[in-house]
C-alpha angles and dihedrals in degrees: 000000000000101000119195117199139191125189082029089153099064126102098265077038103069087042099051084050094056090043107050090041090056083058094053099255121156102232129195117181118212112209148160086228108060082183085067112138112241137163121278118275083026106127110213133194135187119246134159095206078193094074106045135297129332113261115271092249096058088066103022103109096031122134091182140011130196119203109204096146109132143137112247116267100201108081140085100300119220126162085277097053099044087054097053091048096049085046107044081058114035100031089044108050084050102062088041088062091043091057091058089051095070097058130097106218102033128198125284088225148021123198117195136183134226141130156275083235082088087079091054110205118315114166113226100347107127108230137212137167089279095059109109124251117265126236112240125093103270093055080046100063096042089041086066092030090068099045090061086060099048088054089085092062091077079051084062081247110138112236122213118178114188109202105206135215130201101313114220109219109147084198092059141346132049100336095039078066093050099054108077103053095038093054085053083054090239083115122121144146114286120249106337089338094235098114111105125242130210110197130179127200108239092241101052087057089056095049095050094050093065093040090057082049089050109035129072090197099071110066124133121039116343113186097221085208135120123268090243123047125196135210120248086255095046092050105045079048087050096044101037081048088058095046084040085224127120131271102202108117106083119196099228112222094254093057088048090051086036100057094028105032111201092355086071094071083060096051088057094040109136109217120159099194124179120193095229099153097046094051089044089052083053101261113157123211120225093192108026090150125061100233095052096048087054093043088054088042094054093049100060 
């Protein structure tokens, strides 16, 4: 298949690439940075999804496009930041879409990505793909996220939206950020530990990502987390036992909104997520339980 790809330079991004090209797939990469190292036989152009659609040339022999451009969310929030986030997303992905509208032979697929921030954070409460979007900002930007990309299914263009979870990577991300307090032994749960957490192994998303390509069966929302989700105290005890190091130095709630602001709230958001629609269209999960996927992770 031709597969076009935005946000190809984050850290799902270079995976997905290595991975699409081993199974024989034709990639183009749209970015804003047309100097972006990619592997080698990978076509690039350059395109701001910021300032209108992408040229009819850059989408018109796709079979399938992924959508992975964002801002990152994980970092100290201010108006600016939040705009961008909220923009890089929602704006983006509708030009993208609008893009595809002008042509005259569209793409069988999009694959979009979004979050399991949708649900907001809702305690105990088990969480598919049914469950209804929560209220705070974070649910709003991926609510209206995902209606631009929705927008392609009246184009006859299937629409798959994986809500991620945290994704586990010990070269970036979250745990890459982990690590190096944990491995001191200065590791320990954030605030009283009780928030749940739906992680995903690196691979896994990956994975999911070209099966939603692939696959007619997974359209709609997808939650790209693992089958078993963990709470904040069981997976600082899973990742500092891997590491056999302790877990004893807890990070209270008022020093994660001190050092992060707003972003902190999100650090001690509660969401149970199950991937319920993945696993009924026939994905199978590598890594469906915490210790194995650590234990893989350490390894590499």
């Amino acid at each position: 298949m031709n597969i076009t790809i935005t946000g190809a330079s984050g850290l799902i991004g270079r995976r997905l690439l290595k991975s699409l090209a081993a199974a024989g797939h034709a990639l183009h990469v749209l970015s804003r940075h047309a100097g972006t190292n990619l592997p080698a036989g990978v076509r690039i152009s350059a395109w701001d999804p910021m300032k209108g659609p992408p040229p009819e040339e850059c989408l018109r022999d796709a079979d399938a496009v992924i959508n992975l451009a964002g801002e990152p969310v994980a970092q100290r929030w201010n108006d600016d930041v939040k705009r961008r986030i909220r923009e890089s997303r929602v704006t983006g992905t509708h030009n993208l879409v609008a893009g595809m509208a002008k042509l005259a032979k569209r793409p069988a697929v999009l694959v979009c990505s979004s979050a399991v921030g949708y649900y907001g954070s809702r305690g105990d409460q088990t969480l598919d793909e049914s469950a209804a979007p929560g209220s705070d900002y974070l649910a709003g930007v991926c609510v209206d996220w995902e209606k631009e990309a929705q927008a392609a299914e009246p184009l006859g263009v299937r629409v798959a939206r994986i809500r991620t979870g945290i994704v586990l990577d010990a070269r970036g991300g979250a745990l890459q950020r982990m690590l190096p307090p944990f491995k001191l032994g200065l590791g320990g749960r954030l605030g009283d530990g009780r928030n749940w957490m739906s992680w995903i192994h690196a691979e896994d998303l990956v994975e999911l990502y070209r099966f939603a390509v692939e696959n007619a069966a997974a359209q709609g929302p997808l939650n790209g987390t693992a089958p078993n989700p963990v709470t904040n105290a069981d997976f600082t005890g899973a990742l500092a036992g891997a590491l056999h190091r302790p877990a004893i130095f807890p990070v209270p709630e008022f020093a994660l909104k001190l050092l992060f602001g707003e972003m902190g709230t999100v650090l001690l958001s509660s969401q149970r997520a199950v991937p319920r629609a993945p696993v009924d269209a026939g994905f199978r999960f590598r890594f469906p339980e915490l210790a194995g996927a650590l234990a893989d992770l350490m390894r590499s």
